[in-house]
C-alpha positions as a Markdown table, in Angstrom:
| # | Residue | x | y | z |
|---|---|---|---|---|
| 1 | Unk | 119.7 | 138.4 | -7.0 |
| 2 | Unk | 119.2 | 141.9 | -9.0 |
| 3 | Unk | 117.9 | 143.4 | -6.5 |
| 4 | Unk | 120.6 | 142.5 | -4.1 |
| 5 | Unk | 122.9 | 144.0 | -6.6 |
| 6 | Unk | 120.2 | 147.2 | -7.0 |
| 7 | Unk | 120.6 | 147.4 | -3.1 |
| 8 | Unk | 124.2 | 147.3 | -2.9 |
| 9 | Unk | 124.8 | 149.7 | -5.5 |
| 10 | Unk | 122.7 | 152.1 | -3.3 |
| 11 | Unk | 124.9 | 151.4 | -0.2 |
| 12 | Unk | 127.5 | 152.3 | -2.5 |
| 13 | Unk | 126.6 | 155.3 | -4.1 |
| 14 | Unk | 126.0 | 156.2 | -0.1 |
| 15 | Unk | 129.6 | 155.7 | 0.8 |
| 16 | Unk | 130.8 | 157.7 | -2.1 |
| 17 | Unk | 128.8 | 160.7 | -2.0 |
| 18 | Unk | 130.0 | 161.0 | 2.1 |
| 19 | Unk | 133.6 | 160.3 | 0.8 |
| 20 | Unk | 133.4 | 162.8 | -1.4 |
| 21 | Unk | 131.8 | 165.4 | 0.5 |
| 22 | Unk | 134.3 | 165.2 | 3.3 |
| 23 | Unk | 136.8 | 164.3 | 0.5 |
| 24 | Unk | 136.7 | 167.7 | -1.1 |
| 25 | Unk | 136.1 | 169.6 | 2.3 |
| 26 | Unk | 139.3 | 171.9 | 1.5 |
| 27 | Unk | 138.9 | 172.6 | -2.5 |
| 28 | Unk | 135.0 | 173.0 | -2.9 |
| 29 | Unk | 131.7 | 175.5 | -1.2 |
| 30 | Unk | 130.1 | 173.7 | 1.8 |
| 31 | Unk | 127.1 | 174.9 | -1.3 |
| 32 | Unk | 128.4 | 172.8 | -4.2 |
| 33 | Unk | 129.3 | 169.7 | -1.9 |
| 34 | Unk | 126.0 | 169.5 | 0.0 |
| 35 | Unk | 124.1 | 169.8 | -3.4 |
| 36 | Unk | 126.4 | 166.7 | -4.8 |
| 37 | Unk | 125.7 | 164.6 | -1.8 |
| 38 | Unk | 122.3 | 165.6 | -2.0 |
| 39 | Unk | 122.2 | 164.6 | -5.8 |
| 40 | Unk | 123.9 | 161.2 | -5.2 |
| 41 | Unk | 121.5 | 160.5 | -2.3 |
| 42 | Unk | 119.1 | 161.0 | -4.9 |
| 43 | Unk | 120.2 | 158.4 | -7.2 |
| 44 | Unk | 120.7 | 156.3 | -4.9 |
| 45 | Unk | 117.0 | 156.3 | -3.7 |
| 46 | Unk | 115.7 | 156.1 | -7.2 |
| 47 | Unk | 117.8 | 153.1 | -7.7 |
| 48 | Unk | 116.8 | 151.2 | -4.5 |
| 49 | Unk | 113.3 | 152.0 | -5.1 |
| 50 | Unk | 113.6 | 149.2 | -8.0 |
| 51 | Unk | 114.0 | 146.9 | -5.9 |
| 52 | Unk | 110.9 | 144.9 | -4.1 |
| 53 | Unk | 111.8 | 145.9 | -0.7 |
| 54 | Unk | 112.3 | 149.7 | -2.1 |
| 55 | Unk | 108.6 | 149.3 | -3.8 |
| 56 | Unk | 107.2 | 147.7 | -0.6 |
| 57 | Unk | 108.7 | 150.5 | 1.1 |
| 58 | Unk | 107.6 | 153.6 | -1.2 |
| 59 | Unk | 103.8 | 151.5 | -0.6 |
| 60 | Unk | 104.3 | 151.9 | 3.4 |
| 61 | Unk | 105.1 | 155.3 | 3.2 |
| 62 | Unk | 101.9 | 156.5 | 0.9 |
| 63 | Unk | 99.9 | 154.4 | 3.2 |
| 64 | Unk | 101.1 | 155.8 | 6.5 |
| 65 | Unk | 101.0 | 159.2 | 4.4 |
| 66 | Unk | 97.1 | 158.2 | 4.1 |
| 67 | Unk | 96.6 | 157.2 | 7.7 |
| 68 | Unk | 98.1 | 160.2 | 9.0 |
| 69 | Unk | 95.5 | 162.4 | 6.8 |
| 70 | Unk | 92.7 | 160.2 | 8.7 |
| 71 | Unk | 93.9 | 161.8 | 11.9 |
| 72 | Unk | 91.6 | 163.9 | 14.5 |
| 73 | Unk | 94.2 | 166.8 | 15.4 |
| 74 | Unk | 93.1 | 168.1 | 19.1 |
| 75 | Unk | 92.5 | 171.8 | 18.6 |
| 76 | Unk | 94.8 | 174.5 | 20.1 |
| 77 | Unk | 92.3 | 174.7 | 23.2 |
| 78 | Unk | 92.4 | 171.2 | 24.0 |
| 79 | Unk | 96.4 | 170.9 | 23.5 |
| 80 | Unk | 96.9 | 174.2 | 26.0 |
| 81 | Unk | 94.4 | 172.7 | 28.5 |
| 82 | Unk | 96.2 | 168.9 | 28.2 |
| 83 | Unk | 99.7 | 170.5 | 28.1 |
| 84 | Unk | 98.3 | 172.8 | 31.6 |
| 85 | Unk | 97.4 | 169.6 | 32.6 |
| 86 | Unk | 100.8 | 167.9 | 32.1 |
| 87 | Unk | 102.4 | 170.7 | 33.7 |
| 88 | Unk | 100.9 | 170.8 | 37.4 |
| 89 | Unk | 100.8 | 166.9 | 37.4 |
| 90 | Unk | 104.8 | 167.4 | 36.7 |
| 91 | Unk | 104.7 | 169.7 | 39.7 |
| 92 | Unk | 102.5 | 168.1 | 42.1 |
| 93 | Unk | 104.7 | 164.9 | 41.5 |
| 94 | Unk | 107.6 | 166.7 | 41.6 |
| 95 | Unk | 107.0 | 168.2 | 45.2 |
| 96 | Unk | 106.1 | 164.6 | 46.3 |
| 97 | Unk | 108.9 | 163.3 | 45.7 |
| 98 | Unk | 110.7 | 165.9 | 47.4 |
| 99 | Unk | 108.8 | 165.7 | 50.6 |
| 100 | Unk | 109.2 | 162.2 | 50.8 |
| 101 | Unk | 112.9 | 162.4 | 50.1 |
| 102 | Unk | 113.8 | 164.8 | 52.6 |
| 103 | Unk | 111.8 | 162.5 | 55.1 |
| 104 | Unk | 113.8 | 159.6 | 54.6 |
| 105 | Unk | 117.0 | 161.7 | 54.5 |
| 106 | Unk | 115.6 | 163.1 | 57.8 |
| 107 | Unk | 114.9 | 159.6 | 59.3 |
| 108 | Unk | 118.5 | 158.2 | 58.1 |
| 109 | Unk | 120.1 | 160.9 | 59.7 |
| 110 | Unk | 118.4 | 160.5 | 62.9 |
| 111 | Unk | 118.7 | 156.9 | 62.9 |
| 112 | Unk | 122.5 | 157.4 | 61.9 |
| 113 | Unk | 123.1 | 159.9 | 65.2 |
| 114 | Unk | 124.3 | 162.8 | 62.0 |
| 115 | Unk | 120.9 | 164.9 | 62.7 |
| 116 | Unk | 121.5 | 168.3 | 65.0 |
């Protein structure tokens, strides 16, 4: 039940800080009212992250934070070569398509008595 409570006290401190910052649009910086919202969305984290489901959370994120480190990044080579690649398949597909298109609008028209 507390953290229900924790949780819903985060919602709200969400709905506040956005009231506010639209709230004040007219009498405050776009500066002062982004670093307010910025500062309630920061207490509202810390408070969720009381909560089991904010500590289950915070654990997700170190250990996709973790996995990601265990990644093999392609080098610049092999992403120009893949992107190349990517490209003239694009293309080649592309032009395909086309052809066969302007076949079948070729063939309707000629079945349909519209062709010259």
């Amino acid at each position: 039940m507390a953290d229900r409570i924790k949780l819903a006290i985060s919602v709200l401190l969400i709905g506040v800080g956005i009231a506010a910052f639209y709230y004040f649009s007219d009498q405050q910086s776009l500066l002062i009212r982004v670093l307010g919202l910025l500062a309630v969305m920061a207490v509202a984290v810390f408070v969720a992250l009381q909560t089991s489901v904010g500590q289950m959370s915070w654990e997700f994120m170190k250990d996709a934070r973790t996995e990601v480190r265990k990644v093999v990044w392609p080098t610049r080579k092999e992403t120009t070569q893949t992107t190349l690649l990517i490209f003239a398949s694009v293309v080649v597909v592309g032009l395909a398509l086309w052809g066969m298109d302007s076949m079948l609008l070729w063939a309707v028209q000629l079945a349909t008595g519209q062709g010259s």
